[in-house]
N, CA, C and O atoms as a GROMACS GRO file, in nm:
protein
  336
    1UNK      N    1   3.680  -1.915  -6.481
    1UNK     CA    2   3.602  -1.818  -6.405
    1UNK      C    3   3.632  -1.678  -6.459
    1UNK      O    4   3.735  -1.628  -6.414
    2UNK      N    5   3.565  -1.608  -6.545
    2UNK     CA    6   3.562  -1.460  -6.529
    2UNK      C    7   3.512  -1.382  -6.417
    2UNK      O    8   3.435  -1.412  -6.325
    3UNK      N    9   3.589  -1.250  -6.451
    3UNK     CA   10   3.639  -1.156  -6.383
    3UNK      C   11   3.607  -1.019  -6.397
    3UNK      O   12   3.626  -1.001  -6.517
    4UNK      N   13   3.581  -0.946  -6.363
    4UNK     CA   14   3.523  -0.786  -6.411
    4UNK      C   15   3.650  -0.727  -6.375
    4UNK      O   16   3.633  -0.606  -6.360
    5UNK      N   17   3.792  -0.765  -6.350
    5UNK     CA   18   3.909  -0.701  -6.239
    5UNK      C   19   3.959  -0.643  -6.366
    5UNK      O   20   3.999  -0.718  -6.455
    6UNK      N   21   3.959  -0.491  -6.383
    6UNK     CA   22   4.126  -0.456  -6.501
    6UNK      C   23   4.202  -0.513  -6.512
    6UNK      O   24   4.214  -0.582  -6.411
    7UNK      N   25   4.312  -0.542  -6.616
    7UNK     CA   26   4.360  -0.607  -6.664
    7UNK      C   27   4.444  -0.532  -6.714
    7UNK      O   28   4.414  -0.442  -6.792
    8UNK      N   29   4.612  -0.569  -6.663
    8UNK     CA   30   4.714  -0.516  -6.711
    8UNK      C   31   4.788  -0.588  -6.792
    8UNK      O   32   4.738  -0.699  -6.809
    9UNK      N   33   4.918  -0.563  -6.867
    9UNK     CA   34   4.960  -0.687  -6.988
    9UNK      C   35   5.131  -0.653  -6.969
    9UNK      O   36   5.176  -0.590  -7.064
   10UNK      N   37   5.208  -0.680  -6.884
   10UNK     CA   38   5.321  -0.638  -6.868
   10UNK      C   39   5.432  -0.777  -6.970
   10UNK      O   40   5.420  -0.898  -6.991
   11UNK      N   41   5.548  -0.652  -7.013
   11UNK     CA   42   5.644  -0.754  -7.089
   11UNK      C   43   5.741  -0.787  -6.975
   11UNK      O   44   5.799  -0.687  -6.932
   12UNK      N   45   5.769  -0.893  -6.923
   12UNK     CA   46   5.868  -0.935  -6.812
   12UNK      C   47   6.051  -0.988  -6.918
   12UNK      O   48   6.069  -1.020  -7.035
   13UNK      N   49   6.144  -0.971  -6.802
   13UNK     CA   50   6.289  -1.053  -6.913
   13UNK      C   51   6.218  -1.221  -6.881
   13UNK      O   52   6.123  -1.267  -6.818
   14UNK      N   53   6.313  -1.265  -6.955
   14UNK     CA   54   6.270  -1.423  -6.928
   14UNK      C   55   6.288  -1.464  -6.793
   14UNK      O   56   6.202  -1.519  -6.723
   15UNK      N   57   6.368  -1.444  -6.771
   15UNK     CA   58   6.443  -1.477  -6.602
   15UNK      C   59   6.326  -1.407  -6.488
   15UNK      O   60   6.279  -1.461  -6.388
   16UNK      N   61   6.308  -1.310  -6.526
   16UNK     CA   62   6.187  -1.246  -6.395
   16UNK      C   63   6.098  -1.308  -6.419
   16UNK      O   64   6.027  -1.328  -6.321
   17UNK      N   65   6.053  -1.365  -6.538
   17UNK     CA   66   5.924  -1.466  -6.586
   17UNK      C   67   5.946  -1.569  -6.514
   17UNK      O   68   5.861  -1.580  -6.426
   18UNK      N   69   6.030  -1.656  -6.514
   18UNK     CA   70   6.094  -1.758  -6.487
   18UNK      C   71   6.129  -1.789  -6.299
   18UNK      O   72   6.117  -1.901  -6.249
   19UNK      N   73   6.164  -1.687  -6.234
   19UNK     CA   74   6.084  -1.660  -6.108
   19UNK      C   75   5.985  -1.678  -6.031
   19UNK      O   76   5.961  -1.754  -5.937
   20UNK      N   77   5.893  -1.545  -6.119
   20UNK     CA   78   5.774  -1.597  -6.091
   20UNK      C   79   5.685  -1.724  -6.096
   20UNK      O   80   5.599  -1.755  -6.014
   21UNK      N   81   5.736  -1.816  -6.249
   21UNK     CA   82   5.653  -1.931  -6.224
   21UNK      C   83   5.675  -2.011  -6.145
   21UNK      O   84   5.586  -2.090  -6.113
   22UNK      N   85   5.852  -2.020  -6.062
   22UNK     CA   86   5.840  -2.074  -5.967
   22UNK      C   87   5.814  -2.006  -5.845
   22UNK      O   88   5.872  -2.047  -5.744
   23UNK      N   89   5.760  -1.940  -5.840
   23UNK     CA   90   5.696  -1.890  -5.728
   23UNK      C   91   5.542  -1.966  -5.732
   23UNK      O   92   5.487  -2.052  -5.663
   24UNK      N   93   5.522  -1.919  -5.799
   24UNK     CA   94   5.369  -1.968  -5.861
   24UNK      C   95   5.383  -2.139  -5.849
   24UNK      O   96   5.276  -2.198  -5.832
   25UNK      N   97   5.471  -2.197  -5.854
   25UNK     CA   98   5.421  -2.345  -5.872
   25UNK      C   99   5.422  -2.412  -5.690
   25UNK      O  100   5.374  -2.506  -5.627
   26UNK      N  101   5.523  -2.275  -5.664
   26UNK     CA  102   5.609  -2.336  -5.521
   26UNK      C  103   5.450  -2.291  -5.445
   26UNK      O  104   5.415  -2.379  -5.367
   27UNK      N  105   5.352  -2.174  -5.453
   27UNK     CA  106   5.245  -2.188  -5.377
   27UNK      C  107   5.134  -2.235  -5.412
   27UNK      O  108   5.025  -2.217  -5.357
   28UNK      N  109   5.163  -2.307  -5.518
   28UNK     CA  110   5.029  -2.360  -5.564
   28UNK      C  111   4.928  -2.257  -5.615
   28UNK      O  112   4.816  -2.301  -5.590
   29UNK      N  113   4.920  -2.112  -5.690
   29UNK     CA  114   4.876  -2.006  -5.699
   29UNK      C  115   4.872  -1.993  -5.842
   29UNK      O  116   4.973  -2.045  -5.891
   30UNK      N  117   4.801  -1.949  -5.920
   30UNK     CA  118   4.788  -1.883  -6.048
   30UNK      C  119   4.912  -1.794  -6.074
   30UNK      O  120   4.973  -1.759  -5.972
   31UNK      N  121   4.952  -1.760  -6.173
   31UNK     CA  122   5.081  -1.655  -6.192
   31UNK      C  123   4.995  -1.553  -6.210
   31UNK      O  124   5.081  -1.465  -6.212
   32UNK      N  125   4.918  -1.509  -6.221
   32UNK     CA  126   4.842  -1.398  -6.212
   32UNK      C  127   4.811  -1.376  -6.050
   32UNK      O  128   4.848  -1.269  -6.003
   33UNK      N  129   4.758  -1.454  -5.979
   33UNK     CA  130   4.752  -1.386  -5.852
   33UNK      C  131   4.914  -1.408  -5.747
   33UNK      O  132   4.921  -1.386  -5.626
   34UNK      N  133   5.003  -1.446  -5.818
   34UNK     CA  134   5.134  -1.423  -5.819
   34UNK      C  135   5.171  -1.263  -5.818
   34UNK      O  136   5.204  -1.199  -5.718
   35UNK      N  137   5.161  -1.226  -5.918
   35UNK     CA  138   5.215  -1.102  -5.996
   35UNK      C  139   5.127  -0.997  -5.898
   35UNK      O  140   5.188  -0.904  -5.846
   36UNK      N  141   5.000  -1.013  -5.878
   36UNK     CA  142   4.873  -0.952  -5.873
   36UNK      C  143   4.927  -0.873  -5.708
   36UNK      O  144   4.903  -0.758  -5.670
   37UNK      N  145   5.009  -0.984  -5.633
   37UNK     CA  146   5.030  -1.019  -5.476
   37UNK      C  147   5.159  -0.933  -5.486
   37UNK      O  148   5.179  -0.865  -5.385
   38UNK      N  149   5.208  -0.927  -5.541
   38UNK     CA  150   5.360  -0.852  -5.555
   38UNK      C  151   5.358  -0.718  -5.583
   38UNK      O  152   5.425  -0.634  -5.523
   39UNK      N  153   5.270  -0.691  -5.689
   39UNK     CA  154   5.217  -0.591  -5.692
   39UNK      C  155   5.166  -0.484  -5.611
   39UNK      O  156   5.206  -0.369  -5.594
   40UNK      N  157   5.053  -0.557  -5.557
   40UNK     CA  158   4.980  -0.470  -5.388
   40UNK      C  159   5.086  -0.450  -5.289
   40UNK      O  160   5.091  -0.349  -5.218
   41UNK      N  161   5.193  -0.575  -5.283
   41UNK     CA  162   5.282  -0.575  -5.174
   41UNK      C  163   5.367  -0.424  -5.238
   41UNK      O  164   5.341  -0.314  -5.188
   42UNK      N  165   5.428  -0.431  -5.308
   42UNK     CA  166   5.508  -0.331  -5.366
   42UNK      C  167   5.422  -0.152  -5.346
   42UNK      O  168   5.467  -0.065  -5.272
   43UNK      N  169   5.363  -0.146  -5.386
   43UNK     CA  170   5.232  -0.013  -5.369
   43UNK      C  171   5.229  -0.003  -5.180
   43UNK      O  172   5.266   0.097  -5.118
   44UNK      N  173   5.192  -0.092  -5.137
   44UNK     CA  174   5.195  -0.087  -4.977
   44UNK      C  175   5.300  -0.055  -4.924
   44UNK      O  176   5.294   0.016  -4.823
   45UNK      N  177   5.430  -0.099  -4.975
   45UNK     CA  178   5.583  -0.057  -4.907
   45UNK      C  179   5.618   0.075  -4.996
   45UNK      O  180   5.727   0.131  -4.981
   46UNK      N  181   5.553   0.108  -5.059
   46UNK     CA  182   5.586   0.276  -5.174
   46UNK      C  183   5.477   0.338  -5.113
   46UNK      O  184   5.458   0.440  -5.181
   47UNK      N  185   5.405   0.335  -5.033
   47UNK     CA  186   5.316   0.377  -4.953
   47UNK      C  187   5.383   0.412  -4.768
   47UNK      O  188   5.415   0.503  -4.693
   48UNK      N  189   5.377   0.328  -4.774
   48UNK     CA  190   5.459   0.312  -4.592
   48UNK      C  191   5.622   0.394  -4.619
   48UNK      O  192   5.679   0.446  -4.523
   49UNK      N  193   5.679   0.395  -4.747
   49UNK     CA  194   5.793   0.523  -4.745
   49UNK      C  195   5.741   0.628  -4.736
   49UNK      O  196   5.769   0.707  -4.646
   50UNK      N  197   5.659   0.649  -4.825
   50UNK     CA  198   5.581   0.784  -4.831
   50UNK      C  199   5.620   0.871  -4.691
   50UNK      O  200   5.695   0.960  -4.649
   51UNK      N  201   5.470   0.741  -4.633
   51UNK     CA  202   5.447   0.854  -4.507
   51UNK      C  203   5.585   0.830  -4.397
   51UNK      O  204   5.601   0.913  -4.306
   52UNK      N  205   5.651   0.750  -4.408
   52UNK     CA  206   5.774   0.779  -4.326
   52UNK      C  207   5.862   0.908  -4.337
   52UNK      O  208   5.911   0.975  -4.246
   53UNK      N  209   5.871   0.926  -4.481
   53UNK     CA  210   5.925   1.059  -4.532
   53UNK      C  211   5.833   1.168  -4.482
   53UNK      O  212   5.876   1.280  -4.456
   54UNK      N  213   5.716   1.136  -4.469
   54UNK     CA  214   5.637   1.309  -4.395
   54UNK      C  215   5.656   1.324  -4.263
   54UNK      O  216   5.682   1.428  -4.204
   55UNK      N  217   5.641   1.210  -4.217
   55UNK     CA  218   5.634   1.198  -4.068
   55UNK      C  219   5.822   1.245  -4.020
   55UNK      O  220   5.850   1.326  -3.931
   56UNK      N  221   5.902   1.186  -4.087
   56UNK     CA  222   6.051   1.272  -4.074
   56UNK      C  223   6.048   1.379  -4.105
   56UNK      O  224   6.136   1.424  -4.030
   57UNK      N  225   6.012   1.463  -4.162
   57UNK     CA  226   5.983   1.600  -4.215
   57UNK      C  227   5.913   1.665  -4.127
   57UNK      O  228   5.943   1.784  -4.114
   58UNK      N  229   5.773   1.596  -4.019
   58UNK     CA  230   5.735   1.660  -3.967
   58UNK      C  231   5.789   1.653  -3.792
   58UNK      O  232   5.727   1.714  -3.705
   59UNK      N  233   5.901   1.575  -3.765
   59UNK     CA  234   5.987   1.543  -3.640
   59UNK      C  235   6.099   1.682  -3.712
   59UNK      O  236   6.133   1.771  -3.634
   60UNK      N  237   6.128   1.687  -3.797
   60UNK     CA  238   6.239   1.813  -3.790
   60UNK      C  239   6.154   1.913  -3.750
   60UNK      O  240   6.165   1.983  -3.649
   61UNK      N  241   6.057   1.917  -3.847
   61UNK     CA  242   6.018   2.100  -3.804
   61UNK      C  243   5.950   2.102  -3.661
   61UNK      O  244   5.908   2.210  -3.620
   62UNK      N  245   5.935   1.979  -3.573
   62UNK     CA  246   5.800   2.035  -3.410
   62UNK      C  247   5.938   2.098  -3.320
   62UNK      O  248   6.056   2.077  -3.295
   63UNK      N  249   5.817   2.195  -3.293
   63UNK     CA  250   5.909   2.251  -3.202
   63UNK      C  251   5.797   2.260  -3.072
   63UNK      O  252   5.678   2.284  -3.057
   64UNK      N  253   5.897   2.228  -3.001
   64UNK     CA  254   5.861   2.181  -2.841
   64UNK      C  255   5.757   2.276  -2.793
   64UNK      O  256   5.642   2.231  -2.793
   65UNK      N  257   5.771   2.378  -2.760
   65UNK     CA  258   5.720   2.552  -2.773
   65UNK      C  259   5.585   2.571  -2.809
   65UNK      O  260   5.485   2.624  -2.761
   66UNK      N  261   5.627   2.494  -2.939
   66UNK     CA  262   5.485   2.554  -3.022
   66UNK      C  263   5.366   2.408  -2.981
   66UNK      O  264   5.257   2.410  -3.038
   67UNK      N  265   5.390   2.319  -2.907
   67UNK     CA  266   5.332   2.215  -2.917
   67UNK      C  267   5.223   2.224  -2.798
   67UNK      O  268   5.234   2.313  -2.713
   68UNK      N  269   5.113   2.124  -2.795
   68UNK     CA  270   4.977   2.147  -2.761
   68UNK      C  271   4.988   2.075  -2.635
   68UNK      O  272   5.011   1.962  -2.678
   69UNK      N  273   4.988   2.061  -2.480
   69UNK     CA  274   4.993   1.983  -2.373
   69UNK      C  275   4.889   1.873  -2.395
   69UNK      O  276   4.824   1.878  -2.500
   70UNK      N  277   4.868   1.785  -2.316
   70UNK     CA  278   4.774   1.646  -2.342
   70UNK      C  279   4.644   1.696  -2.252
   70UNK      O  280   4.531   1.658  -2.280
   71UNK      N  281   4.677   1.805  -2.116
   71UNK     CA  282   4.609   1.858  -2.066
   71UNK      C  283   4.533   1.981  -2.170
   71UNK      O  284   4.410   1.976  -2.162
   72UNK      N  285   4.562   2.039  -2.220
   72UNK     CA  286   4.501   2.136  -2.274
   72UNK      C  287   4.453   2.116  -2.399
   72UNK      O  288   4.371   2.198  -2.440
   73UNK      N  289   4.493   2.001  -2.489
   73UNK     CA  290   4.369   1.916  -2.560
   73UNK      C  291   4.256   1.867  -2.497
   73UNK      O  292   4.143   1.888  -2.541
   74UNK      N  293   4.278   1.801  -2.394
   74UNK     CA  294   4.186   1.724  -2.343
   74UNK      C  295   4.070   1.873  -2.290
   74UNK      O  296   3.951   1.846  -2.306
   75UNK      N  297   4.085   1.948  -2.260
   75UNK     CA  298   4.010   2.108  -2.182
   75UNK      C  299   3.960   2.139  -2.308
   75UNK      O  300   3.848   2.191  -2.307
   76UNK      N  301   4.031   2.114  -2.454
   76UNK     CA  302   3.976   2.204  -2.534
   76UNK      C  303   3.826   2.111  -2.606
   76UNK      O  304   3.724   2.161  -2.652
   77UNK      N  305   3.860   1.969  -2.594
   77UNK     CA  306   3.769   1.860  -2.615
   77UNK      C  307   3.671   1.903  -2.517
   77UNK      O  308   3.584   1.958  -2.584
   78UNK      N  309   3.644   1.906  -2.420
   78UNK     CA  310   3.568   1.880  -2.306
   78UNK      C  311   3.517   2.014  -2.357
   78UNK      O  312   3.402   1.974  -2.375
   79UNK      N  313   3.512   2.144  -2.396
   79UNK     CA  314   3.427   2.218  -2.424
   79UNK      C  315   3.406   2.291  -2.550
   79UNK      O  316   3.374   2.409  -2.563
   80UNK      N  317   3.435   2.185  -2.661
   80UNK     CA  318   3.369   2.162  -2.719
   80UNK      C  319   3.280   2.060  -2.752
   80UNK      O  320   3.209   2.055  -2.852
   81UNK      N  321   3.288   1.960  -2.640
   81UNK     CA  322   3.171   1.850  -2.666
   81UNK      C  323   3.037   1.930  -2.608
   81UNK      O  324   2.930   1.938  -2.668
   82UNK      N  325   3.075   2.001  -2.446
   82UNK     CA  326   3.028   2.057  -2.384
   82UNK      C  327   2.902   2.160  -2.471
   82UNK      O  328   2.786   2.165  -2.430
   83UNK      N  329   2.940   2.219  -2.568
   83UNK     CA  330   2.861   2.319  -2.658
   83UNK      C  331   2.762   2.252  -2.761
   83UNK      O  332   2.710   2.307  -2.858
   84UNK      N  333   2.745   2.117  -2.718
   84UNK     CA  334   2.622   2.064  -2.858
   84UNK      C  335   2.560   2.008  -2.775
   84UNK      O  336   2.458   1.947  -2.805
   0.00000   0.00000   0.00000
């Protein structure tokens, strides 16, 4: 079956090769959609640090003070829906 998907060509050690095909044999899966699955997984958890790191960054700097009540969002919604 072809594929229109890019196509990457990575050099693995033998042993990480060797892994994977049993990974690949243990799910019954192509070693390509092996690799393919590890991949996305890996990008998704280098993703989900990311924003953990902003979201800690942005718990140091709130300051209580400067922050918006649930009441006075909700007043500021209500007139601006109010105006269209």
């Amino acid at each position: 079956m072809s594929t229109v998907l890019p196509r990457v060509q990575v050099a693995l050690e033998p042993s990480t090769y060797a892994i994977l095909e049993r990974v690949s044999r243990a799910e019954g899966a192509s070693l390509s959609h092996v690799v393919a699955s590890l991949v996305q997984t890996s990008l998704e958890l280098s993703e989900d640090l990311a924003l953990a790191q902003v979201g800690e960054a942005r718990l140091r700097s709130f300051r209580r003070d400067d922050a918006v009540t649930t009441d006075a969002l909700l007043a500021w919604n209500r007139k601006r829906h109010a105006k269209r």
